[in-house]
C-alpha positions, 0 to 999 in steps of 0.5 A: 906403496906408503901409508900414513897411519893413525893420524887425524885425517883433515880432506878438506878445509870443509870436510869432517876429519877422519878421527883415525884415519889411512892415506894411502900413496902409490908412488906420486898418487894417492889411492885411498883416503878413510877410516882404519877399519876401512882402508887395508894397508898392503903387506911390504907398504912403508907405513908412516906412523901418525899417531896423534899427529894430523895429517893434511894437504901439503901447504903453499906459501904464496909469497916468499923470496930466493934472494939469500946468499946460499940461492944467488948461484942455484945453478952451480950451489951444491945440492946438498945445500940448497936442500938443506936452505929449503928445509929450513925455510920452507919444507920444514913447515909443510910448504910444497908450493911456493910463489916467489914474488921478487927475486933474480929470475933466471937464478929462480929459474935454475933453482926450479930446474934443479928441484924438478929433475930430482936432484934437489929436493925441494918445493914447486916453484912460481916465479916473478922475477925481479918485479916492476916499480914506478917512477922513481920507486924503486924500493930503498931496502934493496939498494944498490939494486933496483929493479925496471921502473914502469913511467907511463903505460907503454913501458908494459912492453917491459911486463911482457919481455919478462914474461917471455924469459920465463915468469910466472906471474906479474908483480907491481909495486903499486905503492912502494917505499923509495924511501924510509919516509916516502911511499911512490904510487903508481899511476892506475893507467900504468898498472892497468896497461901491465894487468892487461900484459899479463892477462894476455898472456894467462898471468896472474897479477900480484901488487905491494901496495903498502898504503891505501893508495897504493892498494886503492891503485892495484885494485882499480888497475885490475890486479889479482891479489894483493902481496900484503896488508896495506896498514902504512901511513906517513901522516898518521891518517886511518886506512880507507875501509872502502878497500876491503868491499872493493876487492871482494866485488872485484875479486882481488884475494889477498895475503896478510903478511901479518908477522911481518910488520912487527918483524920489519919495525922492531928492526927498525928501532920504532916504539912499541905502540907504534908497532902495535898499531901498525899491526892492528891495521893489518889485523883490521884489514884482514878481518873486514876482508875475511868477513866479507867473503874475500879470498885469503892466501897465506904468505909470510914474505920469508926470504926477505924475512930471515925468520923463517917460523910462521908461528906467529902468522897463524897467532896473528890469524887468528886474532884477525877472526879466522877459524883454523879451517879458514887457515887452513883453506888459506894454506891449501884449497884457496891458493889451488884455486887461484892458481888452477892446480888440482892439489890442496886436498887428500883425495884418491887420483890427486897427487901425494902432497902430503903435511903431517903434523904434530897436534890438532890446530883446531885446538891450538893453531900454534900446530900448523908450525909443527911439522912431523912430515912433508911429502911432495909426490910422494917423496918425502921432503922433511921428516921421519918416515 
């Protein structure tokens, strides 16, 4: 038995907090949620003290990358330093279940294998693979590799052969950049015949979109969640504000990936108010989206990013207009939802995926980066205990 004690318990995104709150955990499962005075914690119970902490559903990050170095041999790689990768990059900031949206798939493969027999800890993983490009687009920023090209809709067969080795989910670069100066498009008939692939198959369909065309593509193919915002443009032109009402009526969710347009452009040398600009689309995005109703995952593509911190995601958020419960169902109950997994909440019966961390994020957001504790199943992952 282990309890968490003192904490400001969150249940939900939409429940009231439990200002001094019990979670009680039984090995994988936890058996009581409530006020102090009304839950007793056994004698012998390993306590976890969460004083001015709070304490919360353990998070997703819906779109992250094993692609470094220490994952490219996960099958033979010490545990030791595979535990330590993904405290580092996921564990560390409360993430207990991830969507790995382009990486080699037998490799993520072993990776799961791995943290799921207990020898490494770790989070739950779904994988994508390698994901498919258009003709002639497969992304410059991971030459020499290139990854299979989808030229007209009977190349789906390909989607489907992925899918049998083992993947998840379906990712389709929609819009993607062949270049640094141009962007290939998917044709709407070749996303729709691989949507209707991995549909058939009870897969769920994510697209890079990278411009207005690009998301415009995936949303007309019928996929189910967008990777990123779409703010690129090579002409200077505006973002096609038609966008956001067209996932809402066809029930497209999407993740921001905010902090990663400055993040990809400082590193590209681009000037400041460029950036910004870049950024503000994304932001504008986001908050039409969101104002609308649409369904928000949070992600940050780290991995790809060697800047692990989410901090600024959550900043960027919330300059989109998302209240921290809004983020919060974004880190927990919307992706549980989109992904038929009966976690995201602190309830008697569901398992003990559990975050605590230090300070109240609905008085600063900045606190869902600072993490005490991470517990998957009851086990502690990061942390003190």
């Amino acid at each position: 038995m282990t309890a968490l004690v003192g904490g400001r318990v969150l249940p939900s995104p939409q429940a009231a907090a439990i200002p001094d709150g019990v979670v009680l955990v039984e090995e994988a499962i936890i058996t009581a949620v409530g006020a102090r005075g009304a839950v007793h914690v056994p004698a012998g119970a390993r306590v976890i003290d969460c004083a001015g902490g709070t304490v919360t559903a353990g998070f997703w990050n819906s779109h992250v990358h094993f692609t470094g170095d220490v994952f490219r041999a996960a099958n033979t790689a010490p545990s030791e330093s595979l535990a330590a990768a993904l405290r580092a990059m996921l564990t560390s900031y409360g993430v207990v279940h991830v969507v790995d949206t382009g990486s080699d798939l037998l490799n993520t493969l072993a990776l799961r294998r791995r943290i799921e027999s207990g020898e490494v800890p770790g989070p739950l993983i779904l994988t994508a693979g390698a994901g498919f490009a258009p003709a002639g687009g497969s992304p410059f920023y991971i030459l020499p590799a290139r990854i299979p090209e989808l030229t007209r809709p009977a190349d789906a067969v390909l989607v489907d052969a992925e899918l049998a080795r083992g993947g998840d989910i379906v990712k389709l670069f929609t819009g993607s950049w062949a270049t640094p100066r141009s962007i290939v498009v998917m044709p709407v008939d070749v996303v729709r015949a691989a949507v209707e692939v991995g549909h058939r198959r009870g897969k769920l369909v994510f697209a890079h979109p990278s411009n207005s065309p690009g998301a415009r593509a995936a949303i007309e193919g019928g996929v189910d969640v967008l990777a990123h915002t779409f703010p690129a443009s090579l002409d200077g032109s505006p973002w096609d504000r038609a966008l956001p009402a067209m996932m809402k009526e066809r029930g497209t969710a999407l993740i921001p990936t905010l902090k990663l347009w400055p993040y990809e452009l400082t590193r590209g040398g681009l000037p400041p108010d460029l950036i910004e600009l870049v950024l503000g689309n994304g932001v504008a995005q986001t908050r039409a989206f969101a104002e609308l109703g649409g369904q928000l995952l949070f992600g940050t593509d780290v991995g790809y990013m060697t800047d692990y911190d989410p901090t600024d995601e959550f900043v960027y958020l919330q300059r989109a207009g998302l209240a921290p419960a809004q983020i919060l169902a974004m880190l927990t109950t919307a992706p549980a939802a989109r992904f038929g997994r009966a976690t995201g909440r602190l309830a008697p019966g569901l398992a003990a995926d559990i975050v605590v961390l230090d300070g109240d994020p609905a008085q600063d957001v900045r606190a869902f980066a600072k993490v005490r504790t991470t517990m998957r199943d009851g086990r502690v992952l990061h942390g003190r205990t």
